[in-house]
C-alpha positions in Angstrom: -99.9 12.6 -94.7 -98.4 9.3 -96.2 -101.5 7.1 -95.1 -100.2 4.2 -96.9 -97.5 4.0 -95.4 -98.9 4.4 -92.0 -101.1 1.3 -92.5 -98.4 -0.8 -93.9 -96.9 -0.4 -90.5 -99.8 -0.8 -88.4 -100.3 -4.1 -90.2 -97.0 -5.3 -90.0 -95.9 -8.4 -87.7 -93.5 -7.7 -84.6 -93.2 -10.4 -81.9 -91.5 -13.1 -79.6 -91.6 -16.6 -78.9 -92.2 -17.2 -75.2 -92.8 -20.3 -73.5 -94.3 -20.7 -70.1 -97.6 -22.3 -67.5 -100.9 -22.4 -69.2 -103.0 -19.7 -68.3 -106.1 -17.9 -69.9 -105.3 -14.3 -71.3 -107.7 -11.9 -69.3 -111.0 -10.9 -71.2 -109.7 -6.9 -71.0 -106.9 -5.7 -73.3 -105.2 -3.0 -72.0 -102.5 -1.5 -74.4 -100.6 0.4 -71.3 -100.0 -2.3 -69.5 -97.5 0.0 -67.1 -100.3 2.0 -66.2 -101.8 -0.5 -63.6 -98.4 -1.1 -61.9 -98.3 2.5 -61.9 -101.5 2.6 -59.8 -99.8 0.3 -57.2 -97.5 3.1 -55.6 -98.9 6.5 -57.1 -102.0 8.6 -57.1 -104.1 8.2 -60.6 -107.4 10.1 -61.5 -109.7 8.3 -63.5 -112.2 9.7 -65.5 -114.9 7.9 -67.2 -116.4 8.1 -70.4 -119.9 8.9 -68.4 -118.1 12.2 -66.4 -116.4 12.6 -69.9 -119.9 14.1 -71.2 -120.6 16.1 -68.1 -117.6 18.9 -70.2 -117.7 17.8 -73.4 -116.4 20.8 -75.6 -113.0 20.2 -75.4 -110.2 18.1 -73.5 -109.0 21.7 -72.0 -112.5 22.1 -70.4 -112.9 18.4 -68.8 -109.5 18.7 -67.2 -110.3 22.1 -66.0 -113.2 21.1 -64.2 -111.9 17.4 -63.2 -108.8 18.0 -62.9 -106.1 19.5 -60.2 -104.3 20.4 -63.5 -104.3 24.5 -64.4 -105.4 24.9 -68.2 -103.9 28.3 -70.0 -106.9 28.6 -73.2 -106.5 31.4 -75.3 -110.1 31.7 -75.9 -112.7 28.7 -75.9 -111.1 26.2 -78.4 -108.1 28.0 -79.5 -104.5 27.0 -78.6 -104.2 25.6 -74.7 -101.5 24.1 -72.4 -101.9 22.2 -69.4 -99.6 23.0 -65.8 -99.0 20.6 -63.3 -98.1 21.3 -59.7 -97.2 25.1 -60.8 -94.8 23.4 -63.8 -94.8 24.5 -67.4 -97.3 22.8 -70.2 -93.5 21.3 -71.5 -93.2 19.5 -68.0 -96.2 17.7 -68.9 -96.2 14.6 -70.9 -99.4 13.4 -72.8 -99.2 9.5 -73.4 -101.6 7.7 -75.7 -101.9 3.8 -74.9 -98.3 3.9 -73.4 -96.4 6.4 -75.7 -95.8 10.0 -75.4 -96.9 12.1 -78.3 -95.7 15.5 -77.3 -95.1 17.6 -80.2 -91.6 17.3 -81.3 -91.5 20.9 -82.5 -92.6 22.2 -78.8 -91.9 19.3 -76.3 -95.6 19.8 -75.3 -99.1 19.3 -76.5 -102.0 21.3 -77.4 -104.8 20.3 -75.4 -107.1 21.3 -78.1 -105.8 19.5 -80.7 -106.2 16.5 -78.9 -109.4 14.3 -79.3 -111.3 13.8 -76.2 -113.9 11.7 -77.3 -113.3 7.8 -78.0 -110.9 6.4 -75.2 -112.0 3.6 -72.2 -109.6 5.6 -69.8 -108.6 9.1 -69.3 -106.2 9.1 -66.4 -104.6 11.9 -64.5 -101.2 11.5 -62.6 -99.7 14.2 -60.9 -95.8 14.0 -59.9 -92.7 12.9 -62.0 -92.7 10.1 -64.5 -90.3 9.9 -66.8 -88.4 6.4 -66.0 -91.9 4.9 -67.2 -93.1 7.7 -70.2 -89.9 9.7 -70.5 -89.0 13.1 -71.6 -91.5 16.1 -70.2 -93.3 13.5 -67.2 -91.9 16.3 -64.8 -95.1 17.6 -63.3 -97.4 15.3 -64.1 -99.0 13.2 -67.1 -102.0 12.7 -69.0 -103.2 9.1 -70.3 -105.6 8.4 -73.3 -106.0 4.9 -73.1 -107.8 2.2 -75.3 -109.0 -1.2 -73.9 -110.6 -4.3 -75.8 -112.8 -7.1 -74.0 -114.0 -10.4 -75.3 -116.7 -12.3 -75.1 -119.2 -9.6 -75.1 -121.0 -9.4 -78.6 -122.1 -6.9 -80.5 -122.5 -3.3 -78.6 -122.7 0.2 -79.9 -123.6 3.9 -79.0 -124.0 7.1 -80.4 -124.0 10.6 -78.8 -125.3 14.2 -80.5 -125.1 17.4 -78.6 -126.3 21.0 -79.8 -124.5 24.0 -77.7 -124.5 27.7 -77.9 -122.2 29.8 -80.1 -123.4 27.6 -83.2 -121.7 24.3 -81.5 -122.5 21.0 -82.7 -120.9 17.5 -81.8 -121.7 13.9 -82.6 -119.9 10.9 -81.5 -120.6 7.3 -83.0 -119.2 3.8 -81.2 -119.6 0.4 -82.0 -117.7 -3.1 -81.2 -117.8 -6.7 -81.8 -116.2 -9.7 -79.8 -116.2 -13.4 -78.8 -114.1 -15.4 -76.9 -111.2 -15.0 -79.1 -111.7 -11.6 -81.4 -112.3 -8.3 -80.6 -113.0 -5.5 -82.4 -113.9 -1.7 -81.9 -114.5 1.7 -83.9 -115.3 5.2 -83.5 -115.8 8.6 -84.5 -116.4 11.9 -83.9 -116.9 15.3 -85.6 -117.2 18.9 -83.4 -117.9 21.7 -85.0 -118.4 25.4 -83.4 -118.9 28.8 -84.8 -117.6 30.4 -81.7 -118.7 33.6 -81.8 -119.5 34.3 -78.2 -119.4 38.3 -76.8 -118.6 39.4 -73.6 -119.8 43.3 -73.1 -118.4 43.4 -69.6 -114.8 43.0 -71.8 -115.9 44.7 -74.8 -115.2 41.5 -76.5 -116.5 39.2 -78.9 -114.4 36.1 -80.2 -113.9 37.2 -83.7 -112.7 34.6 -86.3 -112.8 31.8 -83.3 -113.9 29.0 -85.1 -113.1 25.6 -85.5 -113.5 22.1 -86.2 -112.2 18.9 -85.5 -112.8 14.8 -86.7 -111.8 11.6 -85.5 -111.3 8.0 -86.2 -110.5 5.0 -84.1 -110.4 1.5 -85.0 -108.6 -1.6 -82.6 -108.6 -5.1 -82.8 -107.1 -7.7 -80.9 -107.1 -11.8 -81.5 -105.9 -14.4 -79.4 -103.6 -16.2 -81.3 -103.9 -19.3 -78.3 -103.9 -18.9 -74.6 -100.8 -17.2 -74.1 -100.5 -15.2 -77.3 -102.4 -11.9 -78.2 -101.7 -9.6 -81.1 -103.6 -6.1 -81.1 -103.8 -3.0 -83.4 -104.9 0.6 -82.3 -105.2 3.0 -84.9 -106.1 6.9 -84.2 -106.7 9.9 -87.2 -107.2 13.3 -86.2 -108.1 16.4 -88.6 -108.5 19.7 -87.1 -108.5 23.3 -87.8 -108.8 26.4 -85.7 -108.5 30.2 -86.5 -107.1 32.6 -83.8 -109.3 35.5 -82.6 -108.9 38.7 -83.2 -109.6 42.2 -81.3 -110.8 43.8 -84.4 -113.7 43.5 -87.0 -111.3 44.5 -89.9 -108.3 42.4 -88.4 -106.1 39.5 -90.1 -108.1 36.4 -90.4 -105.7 34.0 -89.7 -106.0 30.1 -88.5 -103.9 26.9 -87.7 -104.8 23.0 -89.5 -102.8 20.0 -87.9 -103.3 16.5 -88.4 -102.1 13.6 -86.8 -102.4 9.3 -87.2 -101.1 7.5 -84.7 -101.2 3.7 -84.9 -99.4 1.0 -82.7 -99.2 -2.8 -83.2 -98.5 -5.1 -80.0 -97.7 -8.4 -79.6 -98.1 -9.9 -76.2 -97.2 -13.1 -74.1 -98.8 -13.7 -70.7 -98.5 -16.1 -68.2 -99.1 -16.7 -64.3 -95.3 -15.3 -63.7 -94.2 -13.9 -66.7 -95.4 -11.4 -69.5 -93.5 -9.9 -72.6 -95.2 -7.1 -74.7 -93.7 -5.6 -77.8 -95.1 -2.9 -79.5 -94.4 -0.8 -83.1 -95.5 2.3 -83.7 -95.6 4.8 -85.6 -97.2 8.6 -85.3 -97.5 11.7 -87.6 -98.0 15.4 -86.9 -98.4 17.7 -89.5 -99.3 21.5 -89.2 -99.9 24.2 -91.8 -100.4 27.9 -90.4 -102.4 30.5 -92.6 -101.6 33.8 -92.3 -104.5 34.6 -94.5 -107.5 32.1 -94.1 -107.8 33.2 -98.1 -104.3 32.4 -98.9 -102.1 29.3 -99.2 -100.9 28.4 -96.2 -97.6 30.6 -95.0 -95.3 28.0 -93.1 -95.8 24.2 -91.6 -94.2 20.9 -90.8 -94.4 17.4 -90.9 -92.9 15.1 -88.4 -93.1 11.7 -88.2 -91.7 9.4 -85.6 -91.3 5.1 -86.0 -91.3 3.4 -82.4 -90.4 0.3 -80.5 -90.7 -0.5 -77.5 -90.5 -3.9 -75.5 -91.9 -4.6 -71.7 -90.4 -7.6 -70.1 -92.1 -8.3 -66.4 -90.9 -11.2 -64.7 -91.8 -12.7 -61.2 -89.0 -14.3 -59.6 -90.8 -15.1 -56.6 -94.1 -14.2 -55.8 -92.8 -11.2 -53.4 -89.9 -10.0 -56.4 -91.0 -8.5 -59.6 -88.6 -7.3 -62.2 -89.6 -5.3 -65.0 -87.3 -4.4 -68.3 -88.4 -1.5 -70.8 -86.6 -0.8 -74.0 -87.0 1.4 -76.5 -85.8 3.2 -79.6 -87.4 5.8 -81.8 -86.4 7.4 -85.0 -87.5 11.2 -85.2 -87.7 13.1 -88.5 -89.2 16.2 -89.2 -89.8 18.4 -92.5 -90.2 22.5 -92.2 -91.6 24.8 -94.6 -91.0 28.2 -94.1 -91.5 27.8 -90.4 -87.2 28.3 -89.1 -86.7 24.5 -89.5 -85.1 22.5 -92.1 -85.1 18.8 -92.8 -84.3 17.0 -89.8 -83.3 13.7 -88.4 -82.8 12.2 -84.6 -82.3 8.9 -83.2 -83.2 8.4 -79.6 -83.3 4.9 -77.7 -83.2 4.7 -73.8 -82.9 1.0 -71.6 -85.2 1.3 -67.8 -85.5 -1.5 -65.3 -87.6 -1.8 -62.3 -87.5 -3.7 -59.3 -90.6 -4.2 -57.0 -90.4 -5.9 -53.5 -93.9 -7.5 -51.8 -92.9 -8.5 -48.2 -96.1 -8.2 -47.5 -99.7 -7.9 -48.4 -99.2 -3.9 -46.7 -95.9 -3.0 -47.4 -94.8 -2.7 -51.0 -91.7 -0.9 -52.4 -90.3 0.1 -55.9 -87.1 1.0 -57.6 -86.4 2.3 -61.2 -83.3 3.8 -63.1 -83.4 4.6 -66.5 -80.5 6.0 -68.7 -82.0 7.8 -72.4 -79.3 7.6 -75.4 -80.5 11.1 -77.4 -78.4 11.8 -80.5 -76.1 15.0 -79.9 -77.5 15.4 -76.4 -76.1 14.2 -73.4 -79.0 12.9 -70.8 -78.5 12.3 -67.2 -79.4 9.0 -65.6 -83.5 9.0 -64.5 -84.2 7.4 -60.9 -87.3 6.5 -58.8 -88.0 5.1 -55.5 -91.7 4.4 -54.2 -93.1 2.8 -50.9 -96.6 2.2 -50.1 -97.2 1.1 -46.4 -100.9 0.7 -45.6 -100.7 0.8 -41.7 -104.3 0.2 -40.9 -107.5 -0.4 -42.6 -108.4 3.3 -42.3 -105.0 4.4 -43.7 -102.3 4.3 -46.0 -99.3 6.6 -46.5 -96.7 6.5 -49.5 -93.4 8.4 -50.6 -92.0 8.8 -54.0 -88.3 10.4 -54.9 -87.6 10.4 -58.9 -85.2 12.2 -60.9 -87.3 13.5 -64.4 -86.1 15.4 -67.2 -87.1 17.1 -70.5 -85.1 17.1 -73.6 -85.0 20.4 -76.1 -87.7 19.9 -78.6 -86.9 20.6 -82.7 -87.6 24.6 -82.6 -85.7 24.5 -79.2 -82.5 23.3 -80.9 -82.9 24.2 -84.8 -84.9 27.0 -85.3 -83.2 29.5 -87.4 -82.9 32.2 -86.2 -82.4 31.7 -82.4 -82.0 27.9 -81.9 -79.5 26.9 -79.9 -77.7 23.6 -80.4 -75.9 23.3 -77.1 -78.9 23.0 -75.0 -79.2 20.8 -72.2 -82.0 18.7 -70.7 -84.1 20.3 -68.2 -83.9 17.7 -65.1 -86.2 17.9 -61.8 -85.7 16.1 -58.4 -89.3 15.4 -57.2 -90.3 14.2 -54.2 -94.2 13.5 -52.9 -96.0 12.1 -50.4 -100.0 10.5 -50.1 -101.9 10.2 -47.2 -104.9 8.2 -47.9 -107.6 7.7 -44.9 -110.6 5.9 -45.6 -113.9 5.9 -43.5 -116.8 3.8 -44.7 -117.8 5.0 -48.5 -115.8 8.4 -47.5 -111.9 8.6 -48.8 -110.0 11.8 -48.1 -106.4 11.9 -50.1 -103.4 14.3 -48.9 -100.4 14.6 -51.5 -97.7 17.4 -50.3 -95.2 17.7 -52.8 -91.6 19.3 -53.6 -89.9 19.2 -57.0 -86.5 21.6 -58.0 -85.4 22.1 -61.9 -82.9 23.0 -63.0 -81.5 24.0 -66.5 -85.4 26.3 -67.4 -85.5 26.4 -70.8 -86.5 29.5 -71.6 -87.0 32.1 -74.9 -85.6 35.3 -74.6 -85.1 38.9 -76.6 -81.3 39.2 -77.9 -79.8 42.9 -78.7 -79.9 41.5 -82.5 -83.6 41.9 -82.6 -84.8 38.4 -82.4 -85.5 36.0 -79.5 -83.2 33.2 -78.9 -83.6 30.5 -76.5 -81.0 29.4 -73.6 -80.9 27.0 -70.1 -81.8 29.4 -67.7 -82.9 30.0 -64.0 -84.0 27.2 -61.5 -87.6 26.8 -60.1 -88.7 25.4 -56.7 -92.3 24.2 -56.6 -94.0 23.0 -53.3 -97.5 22.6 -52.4 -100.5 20.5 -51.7 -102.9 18.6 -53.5 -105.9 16.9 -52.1 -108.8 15.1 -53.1 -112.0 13.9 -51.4 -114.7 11.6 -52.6 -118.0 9.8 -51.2 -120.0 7.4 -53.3 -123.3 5.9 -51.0 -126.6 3.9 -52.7 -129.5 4.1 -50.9 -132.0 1.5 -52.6 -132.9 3.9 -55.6 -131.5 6.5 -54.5 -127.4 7.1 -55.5 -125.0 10.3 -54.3 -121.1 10.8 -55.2 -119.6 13.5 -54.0 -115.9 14.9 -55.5 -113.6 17.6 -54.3 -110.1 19.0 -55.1 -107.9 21.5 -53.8 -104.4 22.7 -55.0 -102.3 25.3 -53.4 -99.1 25.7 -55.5 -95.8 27.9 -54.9 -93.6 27.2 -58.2 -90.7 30.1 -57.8 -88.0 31.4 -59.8 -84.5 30.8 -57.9 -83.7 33.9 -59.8 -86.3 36.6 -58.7 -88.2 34.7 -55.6 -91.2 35.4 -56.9 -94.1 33.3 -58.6 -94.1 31.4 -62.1 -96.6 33.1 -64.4 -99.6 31.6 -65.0 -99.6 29.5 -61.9 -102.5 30.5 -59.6 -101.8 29.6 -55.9 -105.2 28.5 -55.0 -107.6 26.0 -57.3 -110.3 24.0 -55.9 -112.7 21.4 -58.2 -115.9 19.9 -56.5 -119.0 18.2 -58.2 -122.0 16.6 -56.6 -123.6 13.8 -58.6 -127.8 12.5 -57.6 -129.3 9.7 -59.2 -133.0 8.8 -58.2 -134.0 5.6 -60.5 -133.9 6.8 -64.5 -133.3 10.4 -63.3 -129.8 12.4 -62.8 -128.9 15.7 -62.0 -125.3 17.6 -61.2 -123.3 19.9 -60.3 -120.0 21.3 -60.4 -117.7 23.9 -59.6 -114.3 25.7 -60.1 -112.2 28.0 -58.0 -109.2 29.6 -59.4 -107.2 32.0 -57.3 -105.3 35.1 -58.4 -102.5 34.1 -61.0 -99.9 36.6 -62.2 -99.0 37.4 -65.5 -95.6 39.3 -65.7 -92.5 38.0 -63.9 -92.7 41.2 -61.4 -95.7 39.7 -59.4 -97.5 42.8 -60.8 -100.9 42.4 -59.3 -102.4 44.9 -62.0 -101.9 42.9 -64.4 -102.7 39.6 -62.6 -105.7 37.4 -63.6 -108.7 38.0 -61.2 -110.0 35.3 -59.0 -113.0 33.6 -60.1 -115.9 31.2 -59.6 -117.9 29.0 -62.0 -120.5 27.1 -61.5 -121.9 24.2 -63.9 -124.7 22.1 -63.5 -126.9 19.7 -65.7 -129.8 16.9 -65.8 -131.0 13.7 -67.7 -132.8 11.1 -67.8 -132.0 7.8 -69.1 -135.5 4.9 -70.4 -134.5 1.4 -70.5 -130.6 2.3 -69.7 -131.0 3.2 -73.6 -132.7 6.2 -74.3 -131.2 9.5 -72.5 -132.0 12.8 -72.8 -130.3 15.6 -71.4 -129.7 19.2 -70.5 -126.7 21.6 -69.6 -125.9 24.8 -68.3 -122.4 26.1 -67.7 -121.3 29.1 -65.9 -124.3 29.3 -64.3 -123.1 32.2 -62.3 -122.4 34.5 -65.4 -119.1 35.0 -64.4 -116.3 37.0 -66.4 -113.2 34.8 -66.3 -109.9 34.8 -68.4 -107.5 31.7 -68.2 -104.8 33.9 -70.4 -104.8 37.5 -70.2 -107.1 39.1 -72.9 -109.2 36.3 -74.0 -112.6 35.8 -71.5 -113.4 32.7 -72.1 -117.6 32.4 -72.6 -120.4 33.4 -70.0 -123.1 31.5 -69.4 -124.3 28.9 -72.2 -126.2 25.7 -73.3 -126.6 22.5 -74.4 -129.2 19.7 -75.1 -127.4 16.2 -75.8 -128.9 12.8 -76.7 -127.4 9.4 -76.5 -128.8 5.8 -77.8 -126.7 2.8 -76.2 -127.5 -0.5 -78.0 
């Protein structure tokens, strides 16, 4: 990884000169600025670094449990894709502080190779997004985001945990700021042995182990009252080995690491704000055939960024917003089917929001992407959000989405296939939101059709080649409730999810594999004083396998149940305790690998 050269573009100096009415830049940086104009028309899950540490293993375990999303793991740890509203992990777009960074070579991400320690905002949005985070926003998307206050001093935390199967974690966090300069870092290092058995399987996780480290460092200054220039930096180092079935079987196991830095330069005023940002991210992978060996193939990609967001009140009711971007894309095989490659993409959105009045609010987007050698169609969205009385609110959304081919779609040799053409989607969703008191009960029906599947298939010349295939319909329901009530000392939150999702094949009318029908989340949350205690469950339906519905060789339903206790001295000191599948229960998320029965952990945190 050319570090050097990574941090000679993090450092460097993009920006504008803007002028406009004095007012006072807010005391919270937020490097997605989109995401809370976002939150004005759709349905966004937040969770906080507090519920963070409630699944704390992996990224793939928090969203399982928190999460409407349905998480394919191929064992605890080992490689994992997310689905969205019975959509494919490449119709999901994973967006850190405003910019996707799914894997060129895939056109998705691996959940496990993606820190989950470290960021002020993990978000969740379910639905189509692509006009605001482009390609692979189909089903849904993911936000890591970083924040930066001022004017709060010194602060700092750390956070050890010791789990079953030899599992080990420790996370480190510490900031500075004043009225003017803020700065944070962090970092975190997991490390597991992995080794869990389950007799009911006759398995036991052979050669599953892994470790992972990461750094983050942002800064942000006020340059005067309507100037602000910030710098987040991320570096990731991981490395898992894939299990085997076998005591004598191949060792094998998969290293990746990634930097991803951005520099922003922002102006703000009371009806007017510019931000332009430069980034630039790297993702490199080396696969081992042998863990003994050198390493058989890899690939280093590395993509350079801008991207400008011009939001301009013209009257207080009529907000226009202009997003421009341009990436270079470059990529380096090494025995892995890919040669040196080289792709310019840019793409121009504008939005147009309308305020008649403080209940009725309305948005419109088109977007057109310019992709080197691919022709894209022209992206669309249309959201209204009516809130008819205090005790309820309803809101549409119609968007036309899309996914480009990734690098192994198009180049890999053999069975690449030049002449693909985007994947598009035309989604539609409603929310029904009805609030009583502290109680708030969500309803989000939903209908999206693709078109153009990409899809890998066998060829009579004895490899697999890929091609634009079949079309999907997927329809269903999500729903969320919550309650939060304080009684003096006493507090209570309450959380509950349930998804029922058809996603079929246009070509055999039956169900997308891997996409149970049912899921259901829920967790109950006490706090008495110092003390806290909770619990939390998952619900997964029946979810097929094979193409043929074949019900054999389906994935069983299942129950897990989680629960754990602390208890925190002088909002300092806190000591806890965690069990997870309480219930014992034999579960697979992929079809071979049981994921671990019940297990441990004891976790300490100092906040200072």
């Amino acid at each position: 990884m050319n570090i050097k050269k990574s941090l000679a573009l993090a450092f460097s100096a993009y920006g504008c000169f803007l002028f406009g009415q004095e007012k006072i830049i807010d005391t919270v940086y937020i490097f997605d600025s989109q995401m809370n104009k976002v939150k004005r028309f759709h349905q966004v899950n937040t969770i906080s670094p507090e519920d963070v540490k409630k699944n704390s293993t992996n990224l793939s375990e928090l969203l399982r449990f928190q999460s409407p999303v349905y998480i394919k793991e191929n064992g605890r740890g080992a490689v994992s894709s997310p689905s969205f509203r019975g959509t494919s992990a490449g119709h999901t777009a994973v967006v850190w502080n405003g910019i996707n960074i799914n894997s060129n070579f895939l056109g998705q991400a691996d959940l496990n190779n993606i820190p989950l320690f470290g960021y002020d905002r993990l978000e969740v949005k379910s639905g189509g997004g692509s006009v605001q985070y482009g390609s692979s926003a189909i089903g849904g998307s993911i936000h890591l985001n970083d924040q930066l206050e001022f004017g709060k001093g010194f602060q700092g935390s750390l956070y050890s945990e010791a789990a079953s199967f030899g599992t080990y974690l420790n996370f480190a966090k510490a900031g500075f700021s004043n009225d003017r300069f803020s700065f944070k870092a962090s970092a975190h290092y997991s490390i597991s042995q992995n080794d869990y058995e389950v007799k009911e399987k006759e398995y036991i996780n052979r050669n599953g182990r892994y470790y992972n480290t990461t750094f983050n460092i942002g800064t942000s200054y006020k340059l005067s009252s309507h100037h602000i220039i910030s710098w987040q930096s991320q570096m990731f180092d991981a490395s898992q080995r894939y299990p085997i079935f076998v005591e004598n079987g191949n060792k094998t196991k998969y290293n990746a690491q990634t930097l991803r830095s951005l520099v922003a330069w922002d102006f703000r005023q009371s009806t007017f704000t510019n931000s332009l940002k430069a980034a630039y991210t790297e993702d490199n992978f080396q696969y081992f055939g042998d863990i003994d060996q050198p390493k058989t193939s890899g690939a280093d990609g590395k993509n350079y960024i801008i991207k400008n967001d011009l939001n301009y009140f013209i009257t207080p009711k009529i907000n226009v917003n202009a997003i421009g971007e341009f990436q270079v894309n470059t990529a380096e095989g090494y025995q892995s089917g890919l040669g040196s490659i080289r792709r310019n993409m840019g793409s121009v959105a504008g939005l147009l929001r309308y305020f008649p009045t403080e209940d009725l609010r309305f948005e419109a987007g088109v977007k057109k992407d310019f992709v080197e050698d691919i022709t894209s169609p022209v992206l669309f969205s249309f959201s209204g959000k009516w809130t008819a009385v205090k005790w309820y609110s309803t809101g549409m959304n119609v968007s036309r989405n899309f996914r480009i081919p990734s690098f192994n779609d198009l180049y890999w040799k053999q069975g690449g296939n030049t002449n693909l053409v985007p994947e598009t989607s035309l989604n539609v969703d409603m929310n029904h939101e009805f609030r009583f008191g502290s109680l708030k009960l969500t309803l989000s029906p939903y209908f999206m059709h693709i078109k153009n599947y990409i899809n890998w298939l066998p060829t009579p010349y004895g490899y697999w080649a890929v091609f634009n295939t079949y079309r999907v319909d997927s329809y269903g329901l999500e729903s969320q409730v919550t309650y939060e009530k304080q009684f003096g000392k006493h507090g209570l939150k309450l959380n509950g999810g349930y998804t029922y999702a058809r996603s079929i094949n246009k070509q055999t009318d039956k169900q997308m594999v891997y996409v149970p029908i049912h899921k259901a989340v829920a967790s109950i949350d006490y706090r008495y004083d110092f003390l806290r205690v909770y619990v939390q469950g998952l619900f997964n339906g029946l979810t097929y396998t094979t193409t043929d519905e074949k019900k054999a060789d389906a994935l069983d339903p299942y129950f897990v149940l989680n629960a754990g206790f602390s208890g925190t001295l002088n909002k300092k000191y806190t000591l806890g305790l965690k069990v997870n599948n309480i219930t014992d229960t034999v579960y697979e998320t992929v079809s071979y690998y049981p994921m671990p029965k019940r297990n441990y952990s004891i976790y300490a945190s100092i906040n200072f």
